[in-house]
N, C-alpha and C positions, 0 to 999 in steps of 0.2 A: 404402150410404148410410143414414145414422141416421133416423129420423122428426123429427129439429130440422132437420137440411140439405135431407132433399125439401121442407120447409115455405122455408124460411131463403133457399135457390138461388134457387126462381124470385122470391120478392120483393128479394132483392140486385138481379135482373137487372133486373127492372121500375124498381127504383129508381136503376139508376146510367143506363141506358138514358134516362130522365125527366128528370134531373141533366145528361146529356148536350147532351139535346135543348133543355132551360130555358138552360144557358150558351150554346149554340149560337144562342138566339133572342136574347139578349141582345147577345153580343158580334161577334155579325154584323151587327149595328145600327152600330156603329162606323165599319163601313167607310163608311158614306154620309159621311163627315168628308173633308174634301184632307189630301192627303196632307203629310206631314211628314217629315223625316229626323231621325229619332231611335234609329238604329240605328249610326253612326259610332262609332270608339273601345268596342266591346267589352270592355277587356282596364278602361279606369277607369268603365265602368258596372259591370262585375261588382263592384269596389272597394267603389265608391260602394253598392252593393244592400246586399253585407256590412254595410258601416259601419252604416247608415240601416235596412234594413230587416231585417235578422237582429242586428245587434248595438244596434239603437230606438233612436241618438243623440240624435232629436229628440225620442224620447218620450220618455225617461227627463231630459227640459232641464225638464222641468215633474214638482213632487212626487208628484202620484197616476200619474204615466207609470209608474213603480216596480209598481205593481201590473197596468198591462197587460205591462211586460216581464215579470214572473211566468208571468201566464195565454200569452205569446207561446211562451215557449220550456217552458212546459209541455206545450204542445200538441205543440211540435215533439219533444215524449219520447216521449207518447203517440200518436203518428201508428204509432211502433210495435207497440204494447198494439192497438191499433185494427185495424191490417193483419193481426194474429195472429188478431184477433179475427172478423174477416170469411171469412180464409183457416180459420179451426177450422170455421167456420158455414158450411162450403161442402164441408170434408176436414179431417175431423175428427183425422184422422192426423197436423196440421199443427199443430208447437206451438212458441213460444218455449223448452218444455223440453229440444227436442233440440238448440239448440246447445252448445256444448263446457263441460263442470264448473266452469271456469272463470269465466267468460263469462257464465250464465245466471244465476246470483245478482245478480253486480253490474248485469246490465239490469231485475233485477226490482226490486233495490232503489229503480232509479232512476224506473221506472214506477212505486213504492207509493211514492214522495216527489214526484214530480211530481203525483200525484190528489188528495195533500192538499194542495197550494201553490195549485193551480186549483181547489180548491174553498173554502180561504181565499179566494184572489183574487175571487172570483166571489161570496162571500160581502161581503165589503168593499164590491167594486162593487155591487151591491145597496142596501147600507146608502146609499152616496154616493147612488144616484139617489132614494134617498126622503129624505134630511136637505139634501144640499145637490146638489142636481144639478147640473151644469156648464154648463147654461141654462136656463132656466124651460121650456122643452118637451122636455128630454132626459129624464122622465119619461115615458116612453110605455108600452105592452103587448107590444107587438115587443120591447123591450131586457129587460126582465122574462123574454119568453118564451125569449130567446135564452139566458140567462143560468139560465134555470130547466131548460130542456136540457141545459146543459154541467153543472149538479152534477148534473142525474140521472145523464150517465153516471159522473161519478166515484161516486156512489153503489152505482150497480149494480156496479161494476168490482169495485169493495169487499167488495159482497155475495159476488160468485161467486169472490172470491179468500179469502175468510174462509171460504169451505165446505171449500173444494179443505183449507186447511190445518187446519180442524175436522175434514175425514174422513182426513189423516194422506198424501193424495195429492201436497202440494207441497214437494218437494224443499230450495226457496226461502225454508222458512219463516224463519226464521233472521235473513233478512234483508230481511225485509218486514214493518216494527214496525207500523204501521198496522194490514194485514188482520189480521196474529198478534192484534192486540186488539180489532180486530170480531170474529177468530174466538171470544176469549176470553169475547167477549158474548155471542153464540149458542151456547154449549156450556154459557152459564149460564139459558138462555131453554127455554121452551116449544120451541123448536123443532128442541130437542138432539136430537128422539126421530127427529123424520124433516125431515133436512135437504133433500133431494131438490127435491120441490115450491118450497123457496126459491130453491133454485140455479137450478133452473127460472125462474119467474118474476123472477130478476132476470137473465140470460140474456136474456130477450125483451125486458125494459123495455129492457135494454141496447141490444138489435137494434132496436127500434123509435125508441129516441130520435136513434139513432146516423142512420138511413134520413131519419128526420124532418127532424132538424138538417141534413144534405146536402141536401135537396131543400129545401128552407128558404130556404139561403142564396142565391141567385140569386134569389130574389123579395124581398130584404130588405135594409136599411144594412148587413147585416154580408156584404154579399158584397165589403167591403172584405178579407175571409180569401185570398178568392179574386184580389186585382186589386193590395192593396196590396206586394206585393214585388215583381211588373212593373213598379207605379207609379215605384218607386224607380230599378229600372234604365234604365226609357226619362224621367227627369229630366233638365232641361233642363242642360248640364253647368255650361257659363257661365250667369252671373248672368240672371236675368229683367227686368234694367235697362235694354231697351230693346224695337224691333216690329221687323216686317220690313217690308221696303217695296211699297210698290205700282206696279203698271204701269198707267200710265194710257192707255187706248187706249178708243177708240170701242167700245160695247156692253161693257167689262167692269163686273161688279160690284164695290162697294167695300167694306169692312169685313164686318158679317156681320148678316143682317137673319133667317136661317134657320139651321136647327142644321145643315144639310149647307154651310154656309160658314164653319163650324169648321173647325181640322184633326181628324183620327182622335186626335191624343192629348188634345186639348180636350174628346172624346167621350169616353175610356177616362178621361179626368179625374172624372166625373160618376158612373163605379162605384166609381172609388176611395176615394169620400170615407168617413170613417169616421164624419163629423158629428158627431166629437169637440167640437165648438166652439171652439178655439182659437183659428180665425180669428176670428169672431165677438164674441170678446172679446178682440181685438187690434186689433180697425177700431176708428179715433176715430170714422167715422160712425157703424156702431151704439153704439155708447158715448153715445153724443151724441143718440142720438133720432132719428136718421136713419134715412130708410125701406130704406137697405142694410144686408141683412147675407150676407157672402161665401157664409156656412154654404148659407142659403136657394140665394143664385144658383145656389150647384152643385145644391145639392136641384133645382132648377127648371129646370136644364138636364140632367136625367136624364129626367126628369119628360116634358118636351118632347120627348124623344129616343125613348122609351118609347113616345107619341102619335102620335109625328111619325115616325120611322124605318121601320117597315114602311111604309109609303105612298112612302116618296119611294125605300127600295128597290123597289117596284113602278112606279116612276117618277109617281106623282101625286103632286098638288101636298100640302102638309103643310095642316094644318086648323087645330092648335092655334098660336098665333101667338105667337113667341119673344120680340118687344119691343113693350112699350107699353099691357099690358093687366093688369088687376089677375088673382088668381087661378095657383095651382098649375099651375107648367110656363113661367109667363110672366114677366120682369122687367121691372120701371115705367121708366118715363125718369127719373122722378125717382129711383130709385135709380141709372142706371146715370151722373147726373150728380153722386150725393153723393160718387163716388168720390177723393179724396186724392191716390191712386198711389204710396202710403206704402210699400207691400208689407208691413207688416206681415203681412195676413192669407199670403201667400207664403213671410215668414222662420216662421211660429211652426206650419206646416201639417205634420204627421210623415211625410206621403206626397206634398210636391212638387207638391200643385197648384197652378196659375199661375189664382189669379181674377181678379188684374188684367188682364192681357193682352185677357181678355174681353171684359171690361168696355171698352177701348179698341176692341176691334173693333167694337162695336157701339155708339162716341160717333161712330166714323170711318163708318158706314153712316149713323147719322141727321146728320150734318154733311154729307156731300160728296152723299147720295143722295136725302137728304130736306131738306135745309137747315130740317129741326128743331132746333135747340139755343136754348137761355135766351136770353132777349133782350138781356139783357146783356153777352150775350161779341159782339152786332153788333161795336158801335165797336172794341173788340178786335180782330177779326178784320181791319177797313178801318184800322183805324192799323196793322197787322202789314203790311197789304199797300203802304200807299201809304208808309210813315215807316220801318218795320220797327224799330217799338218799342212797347210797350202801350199809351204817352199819345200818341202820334199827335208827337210833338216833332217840330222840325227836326232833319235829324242835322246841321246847323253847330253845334246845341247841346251835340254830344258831348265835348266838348273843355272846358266851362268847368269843371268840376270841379276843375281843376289850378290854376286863379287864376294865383296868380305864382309857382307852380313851373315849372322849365323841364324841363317832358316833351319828350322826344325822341320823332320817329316811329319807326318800325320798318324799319330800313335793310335791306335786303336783304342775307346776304354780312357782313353790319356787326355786327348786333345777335343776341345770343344769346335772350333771350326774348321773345315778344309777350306783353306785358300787356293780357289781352280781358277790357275793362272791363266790358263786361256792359252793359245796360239799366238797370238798377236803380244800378249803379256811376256812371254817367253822369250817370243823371236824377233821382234819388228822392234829395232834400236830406241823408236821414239815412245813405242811403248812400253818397253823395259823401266823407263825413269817412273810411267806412273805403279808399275808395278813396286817399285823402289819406296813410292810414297804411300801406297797403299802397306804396303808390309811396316815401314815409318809408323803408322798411324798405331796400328793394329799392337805393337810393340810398345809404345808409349802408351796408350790403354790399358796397358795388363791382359790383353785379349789372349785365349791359350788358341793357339795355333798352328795348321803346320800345311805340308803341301804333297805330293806325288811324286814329284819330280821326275822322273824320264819312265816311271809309270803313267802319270797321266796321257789322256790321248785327246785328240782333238773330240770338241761335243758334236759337231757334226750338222751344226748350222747348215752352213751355205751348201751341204751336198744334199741336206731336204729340201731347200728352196728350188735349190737347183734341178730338183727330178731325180736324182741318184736317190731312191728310195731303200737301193740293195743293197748301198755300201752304207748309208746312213743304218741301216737297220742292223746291222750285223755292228757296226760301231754303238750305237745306242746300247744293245746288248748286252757286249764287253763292259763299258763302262757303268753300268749298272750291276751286273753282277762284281767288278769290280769294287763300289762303293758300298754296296750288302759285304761283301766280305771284311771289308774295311771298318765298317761299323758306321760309316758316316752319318750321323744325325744334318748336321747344318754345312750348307758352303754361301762362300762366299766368295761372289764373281767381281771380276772389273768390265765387263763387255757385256752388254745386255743381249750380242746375240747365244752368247754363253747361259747369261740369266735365262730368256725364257726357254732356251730347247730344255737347261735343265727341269726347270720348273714346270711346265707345260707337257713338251714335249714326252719326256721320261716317264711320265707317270702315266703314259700310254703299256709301260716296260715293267711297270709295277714299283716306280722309286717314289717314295713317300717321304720329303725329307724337307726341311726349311731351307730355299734358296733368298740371298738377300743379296742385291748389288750393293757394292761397296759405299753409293752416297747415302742407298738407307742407312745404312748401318753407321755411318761419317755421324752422318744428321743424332740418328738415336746416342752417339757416344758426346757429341756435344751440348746437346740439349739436357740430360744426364750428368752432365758434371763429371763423366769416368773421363773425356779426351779435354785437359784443360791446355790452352794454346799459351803462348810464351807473348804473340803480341799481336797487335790487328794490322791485317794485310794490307798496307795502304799504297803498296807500290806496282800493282796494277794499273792503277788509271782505270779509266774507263772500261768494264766488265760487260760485256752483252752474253747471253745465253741460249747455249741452241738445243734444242729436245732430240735427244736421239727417236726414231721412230719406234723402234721395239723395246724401248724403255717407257717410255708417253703412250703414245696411240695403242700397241699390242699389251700394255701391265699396266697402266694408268698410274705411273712413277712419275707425278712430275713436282711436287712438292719439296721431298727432299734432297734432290740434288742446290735446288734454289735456295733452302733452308739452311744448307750447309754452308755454301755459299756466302751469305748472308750473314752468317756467324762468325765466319772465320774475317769478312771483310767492312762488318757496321755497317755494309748497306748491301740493299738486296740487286743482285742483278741486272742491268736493263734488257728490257724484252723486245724481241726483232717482233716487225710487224704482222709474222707468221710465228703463232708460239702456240705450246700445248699442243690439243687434240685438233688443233689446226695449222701446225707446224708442217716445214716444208723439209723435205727427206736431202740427204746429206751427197745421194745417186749410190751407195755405196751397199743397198742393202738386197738382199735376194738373191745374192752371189754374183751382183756387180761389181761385189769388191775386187774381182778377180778378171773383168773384165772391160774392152777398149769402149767408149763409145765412139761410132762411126756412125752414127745418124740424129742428125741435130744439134741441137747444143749441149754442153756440160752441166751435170743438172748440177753439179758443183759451185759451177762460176758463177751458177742464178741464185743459189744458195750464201756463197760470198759477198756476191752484191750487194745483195739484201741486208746481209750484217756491216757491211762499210759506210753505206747509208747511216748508218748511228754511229759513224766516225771513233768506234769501238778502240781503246789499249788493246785490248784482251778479247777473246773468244773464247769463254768457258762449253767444256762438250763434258759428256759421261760416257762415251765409246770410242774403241781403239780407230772403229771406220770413220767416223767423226773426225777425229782427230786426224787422220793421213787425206782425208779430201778438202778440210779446211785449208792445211796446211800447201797442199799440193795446188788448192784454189788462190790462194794470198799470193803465190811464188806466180802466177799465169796471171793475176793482177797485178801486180807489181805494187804490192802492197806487204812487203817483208816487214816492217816495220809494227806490223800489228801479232801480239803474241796467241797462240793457242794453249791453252791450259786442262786437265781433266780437275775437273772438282777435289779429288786426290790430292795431285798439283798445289791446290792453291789452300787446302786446309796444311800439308805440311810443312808451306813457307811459313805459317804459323807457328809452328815449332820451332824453326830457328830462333836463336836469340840474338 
């Protein structure tokens, strides 16, 4: 044993022993979460890991991702320079130059091209966080420190592989242009005379950064190295566009008031985060000056976990208090009510965390457990339960929307679709006209069809979003055994927050049935040849199109509403500079529709903006919320001038002749 390994062994041992013991305290905390099943389907998580977490599809969906997938699979080069490098510093005997003649050139090449790519990279990144960081606190001394460790070691790597080929020892030279030309520096330098001492001291910076940075990482945001490619594998597989349900029985808890009433992966969520800020700058509430932002929640539910976790695995009670109180570790009510339910902050995250979901567990704790929630959502809640509609209407009202068209009921055995008009379809004036053209369509098609009428009840959206899980549950219920009795095979919505509860949601309740929003169904009757139009719409003007969020981002519907579009008008759409699965939310979603906003700005009028900027005629939407915050936006712009339409709308001005 050399005099560097007696040194080098026992502080290896000490430090991966430390390493051990620091992940061990960490991720033993987890387990105080319930449990989850996120271990199903092996064979499309390993898929999914590839895809996403070794092949960074979601990182590389955004322009500077290009430079973390650099630093990603540079590392995974040098995992083996690193391993050499430990096993030399322990058995000195042990070297990447004994595999085959072959072989060892082209790994070294690819180890002296990887050291200069991550230490570009790392270089870049650097520059980004002092010129434009990717939020006003992603400037920190952690990301510096972390970042000023990773070029030393490709520094030192350089050093001690510029010596090896200055004193004539590597084989490899040949094909290692990098060190060949640090060596070509140092045989021009002072230190041609006696290289030793350098190779020495960079040798140890080496060993030391390398010790450092390992024991590092588990006290710090970048123990995302460590957590982000599990993150991937145990992701949710199906969409995160709905909850699970609850058993209501005497003495259980409801939603989640404590971080041990998470599940375990809601807890391994909080190491994962890379607090890259993505989400952060994909929420319309932070955008808008709202006291949310996703980045924070996971930050604070770490935080909490950290505080909180030894104590309640020794089974006391936790100290630091998860909702309600301002301060690191804690989130506000008012944040956890600025929430949307956009999922933004979910579609644009590189590692699959769900911060909505949270967010709902903890409106469904202060609603059923506390009957804390905004005073506003009262009457809400008492027209949901006694009308089962938001305005508290009679349901003999559901029915007048059709005037003197002759809508059919919904025959059993008879009729092939149910048309579920929805609440807003029913009741809300500006809605009614698209229910008008949806039924228009359906009728011109030969479609057999029919409806509920003052049977139908609300589906019970915004009271899940909202945390009423008891009145949703017992509604969900009814209407399920309702449509079993019915015979219902297939419905067809106008309101995608109708689409996914029934789709999604229901079939928590046991309903198994073909739900289709009405522009799918537009799109497949013109594309088909069954809906032939009378003439092309050319009295629009200028058409831009906005994604509703639980139509796009929650059901990944974004084609044929466009498509429809498009047909009925010989040209497609133009697209705001936020569209698809990176579309910007309407403010209207997660039972906002129902409520003021009093902090920050309208996420409406950012939403407006953004579409008057393409000096738009027309503002095509696919949802009733769409529709009343555009329209409600345009009138506070003073921009009346510019029409709002549903896809509906604008396929049955075709129809006229």
């Amino acid at each position: 044993m050399t005099s560097t390994s007696a040194i080098f062994t026992p502080l290896l041992i000490v430090s991966l022993l430390f390493f051990v013991w620091s992940c061990y305290r960490r991720f033993s905390l987890v387990a105080v979460g319930k449990a989850e099943d996120r271990f199903s389907n092996p064979g499309r998580r390993v898929g999914e890991m590839l895809l996403y977490a070794f092949g960074q599809k979601r990182v590389v969906s955004r322009p500077f991702g290009i430079n973390h997938f650099v630093i990603f699979w540079s590392f995974l080069i040098l995992l083996i320079a690193n391993g050499e490098f430990i096993l030399h510093g322990v058995l000195p005997g042990v070297s990447l130059a004994l595999l085959p003649d072959r072989l060892y050139p082209a790994v070294m090449f690819l180890i002296d091209l990887a050291s200069l790519l991550a230490l570009v990279a790392v270089a870049v990144a650097a520059i980004r966080r002092i010129i434009a960081p990717p939020y006003p606190t992603a400037r920190t001394m952690e990301a510096f420190f972390i970042l000023g460790l990773i070029a030393t070691l490709m520094l030192a790597y350089y050093g001690i592989a510029a010596v090896r080929i200055a004193e004539g020892r590597e084989t490899a030279a040949a094909f290692m242009p990098i060190s060949s030309f640090v060596a070509s520096l140092l045989q021009g330098s002072p230190l041609a005379l006696n290289l030793s001492p350098f190779a020495v001291c960079c040798w140890w910076v080496h060993a030391v950064a390398l010790l450092v940075f390992m024991n590092f990482l588990p006290y710090s945001k970048h123990m995302h190295i460590l957590t982000a490619i599990p993150s991937c594998y145990f992701r949710r597989l199906e969409k995160p566009n709905t909850l699970p349900r609850e058993e209501f029985a005497k003495g259980k808890s409801y939603g989640a008031e404590r971080i041990d009433e998470l599940t375990w992966k809601d807890l391994f969520d909080a190491y994962a985060c890379t607090e890259c800020g993505r989400c952060q700058n994909a929420c319309p509430a932070t955008v808008t000056g709202k006291p949310l932002n996703p980045r924070q929640v996971i930050h604070d539910l770490k935080m909490n976990l950290l505080a909180n976790g030894p104590l309640l695995k020794k089974g006391s009670p936790p100290l630091t208090p998860l909702i309600g109180v301002e301060g690191e570790g804690s989130i506000t009510t008012d944040a956890i009510w600025a929430c949307t339910t956009c999922g933004a902050c979910m579609e644009s995250c590189p590692v699959f965390i769900e911060q909505m979901p949270k967010l709902l567990a903890f409106r469904r704790h202060l609603v059923e457990a506390k009957a804390d929630f905004p005073e506003e959502l009262l009457n809400l809640f008492e027209n949901m339960e006694q009308r089962s509609n938001p305005w508290g209407i009679a349901p003999s009202e559901r029915t007048k929307w059709s005037g003197s068209m002759a809508v059919k009921p919904f025959a059993p055995g008879e009729t092939e679709y149910l048309l579920f008009v929805g609440c807003a379809g029913a009741f809300d004036s500006r809605q009614k006209q698209v229910t008008v053209s949806v039924a228009t369509i359906l009728d011109r098609a030969g479609i057999s069809w029919g409806i509920l009428g003052k049977d139908e009840n609300c589906c019970g959206d915004s009271l899940r979003r909202l945390g009423n899980e008891y009145v949703f549950d017992k509604m969900a219920r009814e209407n399920v055994q309702l449509f079993q009795q019915r015979g219902v095979k297939k419905i067809i919505t106008s309101c995608p927050h109708c689409f996914t509860t029934l789709k999604n949601d229901y079939r928590q309740y046991g309903l198994e049935v073909e739900v289709i929003h009405h522009s799918q169904l537009i799109r497949d009757l013109l594309a088909s040849g069954t809906l032939k139009l009378n003439r092309s719409v050319t009295d629009l003007g200028k058409i831009v199109f906005h994604d509703s969020c639980y139509l796009g981002r929650h059901n990944d519907v974004y084609d044929p509403p466009r498509e429809a579009v498009a047909a009925a008008t010989g040209t497609p759409p133009v697209e705001l500079e936020r569209n698809r699965e990176n579309s910007f939310c309407c403010g209207a979603g997660g039972g906002r529709m129902w409520m003021e906003e009093h902090l920050g700005s309208r996420i409406n009028h950012n939403r407006v903006q953004e579409a008057l900027t393409q000096k738009p005629d027309t503002i095509c939407v696919s949802c009733p919320y769409c529709m009343t915050m555009f329209e409600d936006g345009l009138k506070d712009e003073k921009a009346g001038q510019v029409r709002v339409r549903d896809v509906a709308e604008i396929v049955a001005q075709g129809l006229r002749v």
